[in-house]
N, C-alpha and C positions, 0 to 999 in steps of 0.2 A: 504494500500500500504506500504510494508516494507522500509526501508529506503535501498535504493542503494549500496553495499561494496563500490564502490567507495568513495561515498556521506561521507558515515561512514568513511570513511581511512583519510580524506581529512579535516573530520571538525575533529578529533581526534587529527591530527599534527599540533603542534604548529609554529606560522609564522609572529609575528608581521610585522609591514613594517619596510624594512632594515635588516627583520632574518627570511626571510622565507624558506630558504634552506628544512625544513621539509617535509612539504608542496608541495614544489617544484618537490621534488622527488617522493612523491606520484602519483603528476600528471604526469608527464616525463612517470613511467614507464607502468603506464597504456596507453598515449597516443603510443608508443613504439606497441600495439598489431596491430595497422593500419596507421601509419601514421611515413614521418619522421621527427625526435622528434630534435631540437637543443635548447640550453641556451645561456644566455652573461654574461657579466660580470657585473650586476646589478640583475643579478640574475631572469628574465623572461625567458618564456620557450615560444617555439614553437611550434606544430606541423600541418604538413603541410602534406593534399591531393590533389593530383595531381589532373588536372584538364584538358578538350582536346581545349584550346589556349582561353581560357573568360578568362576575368575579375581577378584580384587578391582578394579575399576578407577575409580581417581580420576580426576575431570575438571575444573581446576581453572581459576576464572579469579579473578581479584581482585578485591574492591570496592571498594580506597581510589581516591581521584583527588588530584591535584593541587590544593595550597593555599595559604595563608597563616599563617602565626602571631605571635602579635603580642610583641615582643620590649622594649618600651618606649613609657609612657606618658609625654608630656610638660605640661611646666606651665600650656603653650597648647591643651591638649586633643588633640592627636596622636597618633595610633599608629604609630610604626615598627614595621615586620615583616621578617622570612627565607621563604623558602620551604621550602614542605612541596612536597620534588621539585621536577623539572628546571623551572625557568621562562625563558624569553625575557621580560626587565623589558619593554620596549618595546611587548609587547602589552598590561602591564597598566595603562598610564597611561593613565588616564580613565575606567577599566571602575569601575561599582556592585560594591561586593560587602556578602554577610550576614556579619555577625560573631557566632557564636554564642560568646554570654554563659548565667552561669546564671539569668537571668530569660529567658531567648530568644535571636533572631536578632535584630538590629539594625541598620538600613541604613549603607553607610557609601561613600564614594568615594577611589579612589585618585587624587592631587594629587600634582603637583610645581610646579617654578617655571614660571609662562607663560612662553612663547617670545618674548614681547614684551621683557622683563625679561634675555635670555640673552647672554649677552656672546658675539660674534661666535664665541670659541674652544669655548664652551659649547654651538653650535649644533651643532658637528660632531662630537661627542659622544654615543655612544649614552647612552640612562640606565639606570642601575645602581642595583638594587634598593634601595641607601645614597640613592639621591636620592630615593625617592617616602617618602609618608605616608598614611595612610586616613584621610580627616575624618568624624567621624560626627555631625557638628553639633555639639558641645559647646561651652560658652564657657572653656570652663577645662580644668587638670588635673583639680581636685577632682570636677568634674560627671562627667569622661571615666574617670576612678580608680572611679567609685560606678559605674558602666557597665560597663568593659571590665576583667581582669584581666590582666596578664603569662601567656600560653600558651594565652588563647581564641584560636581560628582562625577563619578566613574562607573562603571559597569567593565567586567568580565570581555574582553574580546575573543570573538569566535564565530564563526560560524556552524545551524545546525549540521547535525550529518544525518544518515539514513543507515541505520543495521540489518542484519537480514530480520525477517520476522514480521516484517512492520513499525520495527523499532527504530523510534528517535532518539539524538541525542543532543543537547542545548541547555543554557544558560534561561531563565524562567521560562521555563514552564511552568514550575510556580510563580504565577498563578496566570500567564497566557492563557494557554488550557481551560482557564474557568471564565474568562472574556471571552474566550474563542466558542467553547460552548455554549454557552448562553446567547451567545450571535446565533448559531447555528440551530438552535432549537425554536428563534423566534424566526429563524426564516421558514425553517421546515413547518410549522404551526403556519406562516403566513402564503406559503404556498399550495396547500393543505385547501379542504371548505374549510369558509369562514366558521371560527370555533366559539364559544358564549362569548371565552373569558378574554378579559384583552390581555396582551403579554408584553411585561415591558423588560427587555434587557439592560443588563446592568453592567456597564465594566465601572467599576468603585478603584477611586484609587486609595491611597495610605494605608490599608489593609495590617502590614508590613510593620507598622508603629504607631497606629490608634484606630482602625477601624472607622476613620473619621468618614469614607467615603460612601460607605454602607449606609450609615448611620445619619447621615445627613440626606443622601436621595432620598431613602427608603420613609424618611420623616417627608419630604415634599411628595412625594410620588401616592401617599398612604393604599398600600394594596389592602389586600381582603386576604392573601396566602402570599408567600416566598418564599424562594429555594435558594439556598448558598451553595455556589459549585465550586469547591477546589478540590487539591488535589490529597492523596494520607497516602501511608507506608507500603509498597507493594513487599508483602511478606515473603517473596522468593528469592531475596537477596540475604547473603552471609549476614550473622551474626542479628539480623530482625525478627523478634519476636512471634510466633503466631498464637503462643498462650496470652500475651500481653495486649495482641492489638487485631486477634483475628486474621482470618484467613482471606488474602487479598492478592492474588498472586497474577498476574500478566497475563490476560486474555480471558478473566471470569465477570468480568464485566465492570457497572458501577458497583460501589458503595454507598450504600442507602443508611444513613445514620439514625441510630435513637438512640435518645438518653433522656433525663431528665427536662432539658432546655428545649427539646424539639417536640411540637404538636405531632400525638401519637394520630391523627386524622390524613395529616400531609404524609405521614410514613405510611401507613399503610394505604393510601391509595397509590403514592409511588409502588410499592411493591406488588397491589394488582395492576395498574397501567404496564408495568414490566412484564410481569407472567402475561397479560391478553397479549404481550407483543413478542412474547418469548425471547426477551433479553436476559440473558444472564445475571445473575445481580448478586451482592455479598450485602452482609451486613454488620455495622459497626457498631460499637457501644459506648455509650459518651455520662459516663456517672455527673459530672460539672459542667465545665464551659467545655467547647469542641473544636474551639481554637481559629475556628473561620470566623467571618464577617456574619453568620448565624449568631453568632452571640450578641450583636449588637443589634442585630435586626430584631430578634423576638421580642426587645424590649424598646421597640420606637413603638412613639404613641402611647394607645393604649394597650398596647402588648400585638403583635404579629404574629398569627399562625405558620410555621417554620419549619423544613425541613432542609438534611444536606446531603446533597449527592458529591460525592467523592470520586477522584481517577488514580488508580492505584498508581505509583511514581517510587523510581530508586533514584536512592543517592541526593535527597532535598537540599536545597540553597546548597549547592555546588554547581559549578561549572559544565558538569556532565550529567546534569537530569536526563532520567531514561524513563520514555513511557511506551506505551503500546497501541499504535493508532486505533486499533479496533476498540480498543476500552473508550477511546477520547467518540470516537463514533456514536459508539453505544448508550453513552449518557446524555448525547445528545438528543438522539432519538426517545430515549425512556422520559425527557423534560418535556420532550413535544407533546408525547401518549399521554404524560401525564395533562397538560395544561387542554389538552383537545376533548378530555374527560370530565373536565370540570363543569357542573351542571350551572345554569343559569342562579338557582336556585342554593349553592353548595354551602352547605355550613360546615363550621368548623367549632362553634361552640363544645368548651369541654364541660 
């Protein structure tokens, strides 16, 4: 299975949380071929199929990913940076990354001290974000000052690749994947007969460090039901749990979440909308919060009935997320069954 242009367009633009403009407009102008498309000023996009008088239903998934920002320039030309969202330092020593400036993107490399140079105690030391730097070639501060400003960010460079299986590989897919599908459910809905409920797609940005973007549409937009789509642990990789987080393994489909915070109404009609369409499906168990943009959603307003479909994914906030197209497919379609199912009339009262 080739990888989607959109898919492709979407994980190629850079977008950490709070700079996803990129990104943004990817999605906007594809969503623009069926639907009408609007933004805010936090920078979330909409788009919205009409619907003949059901239900509102948001389906949201995020477009920030995981980043850099740059926190200090030094007189040697150096950039120290923090992270935008959860990082493992250790993956990002030696990785290229782009630093967008306001004349552009800029190559740059993440450095620390060779291992040659490491004093014996220093070896058995993981490295902590305080110990790298990004060199972007400069000979100086001054050069690296006329360059890079205090709060341009970086992303990861690379481009996806394609494995056998159907398998990609790329830099966010957390949470592409969950804006991607969510495009992809409201077109398939919109291509469809017209269905009760109207469908409004969500790519939310900040996700990543406040959930602000969820939490702010989903308060303007006020649906009647919402789905949070990202991505959780595909359990077929070394050392991941299947006691701990369930059986989730590459090619069995979505993940259909319930736990305490999700409307037990939305979960199970996800999981009949999937059986009439004979999707494969797993299911997950969330005792607390569940760590997606569902958390912030259930509680806009007067509370949102809420559920979260999930894309099984190895190797998270790294540089070589691996998913399985047929899964990203699959959830697709299982949002459309579900949303084309929803009666005029649908309640959700618990």
């Amino acid at each position: 299975m080739p990888t989607p242009d959109l898919l492709r367009a979407l994980l190629t633009a850079p977008g950490p949380s709070g700079y996803e403009t990129a990104a943004a407009t990817v999605w906007r102008e594809a969503a623009r071929r069926f639907a009408e498309v609007s933004g805010d000023t936090l920078g979330s996009s909409v788009a919205r199929v009409k619907g003949s008088g059901g239900p509102r239903l948001a389906i949201v998934g995020h477009i920030d990913e995981i980043g850099l920002i740059v926190t200090h320039v030094s007189d040697e030309g150096f950039l120290y940076f923090e992270g935008v969202g959860g990082w493992d330092a250790q993956i990002l020593v030696g990785q290229r990354v782009e630093v967008a400036t306001r004349a552009g993107a800029i190559p740059g490399v993440v450095g620390k001290k060779p291992i040659h140079l490491l004093r014996e105690e220093e070896r058995k030391k993981v490295s902590e974000l305080r110990d790298l730097h990004i060199d972007i070639g400069a000979k100086d501060g001054d050069e690296a000052r006329g360059l890079v400003r205090v709060g341009d960010v970086a992303v990861i460079a690379g481009e996806p690749v394609e494995l056998p299986n159907g398998r990609i590989v790329s830099r966010a897919l957390d949470n592409r994947l969950g804006a991607y599908v969510a495009l992809e459910a409201a077109r398939l809905v919109a291509e469809g007969e017209q269905a009760a409920a109207e469908v409004a797609a969500v790519a939310a940005v900040q996700e990543e460090i406040t959930f602000a973007g969820s939490r702010t549409t989903v308060f303007a937009l006020d649906p009647q039901v919402a789905i949070a789509v990202d991505v959780t642990f595909a359990t077929d990789a070394p050392g991941v749990e299947a006691k701990e987080l369930g059986e989730h393994k590459f090619g069995s489909g979505p993940v259909i979440g319930r736990g305490s915070t999700l409307s037990p109404h939305v979960v199970e009609r996800l999981c009949a909308a999937a059986e009439a369409a004979e999707i494969p499906y797993t299911l997950a168990a969330s005792s607390r919060s569940t760590g997606t943009d569902a958390d912030a959603i259930q509680l806009a307003r007067a509370g949102i009935p809420t559920g979260v479909v999930s894309i099984p994914l190895r190797y998270m906030h790294s540089p070589v997320e691996m998913v399985q197209l047929d899964d990203v497919e699959a959830c697709a379609r299982l949002i459309a069954a579900f949303a084309e199912a929803l009666e005029a009339d649908a309640s959700f009262q618990r």
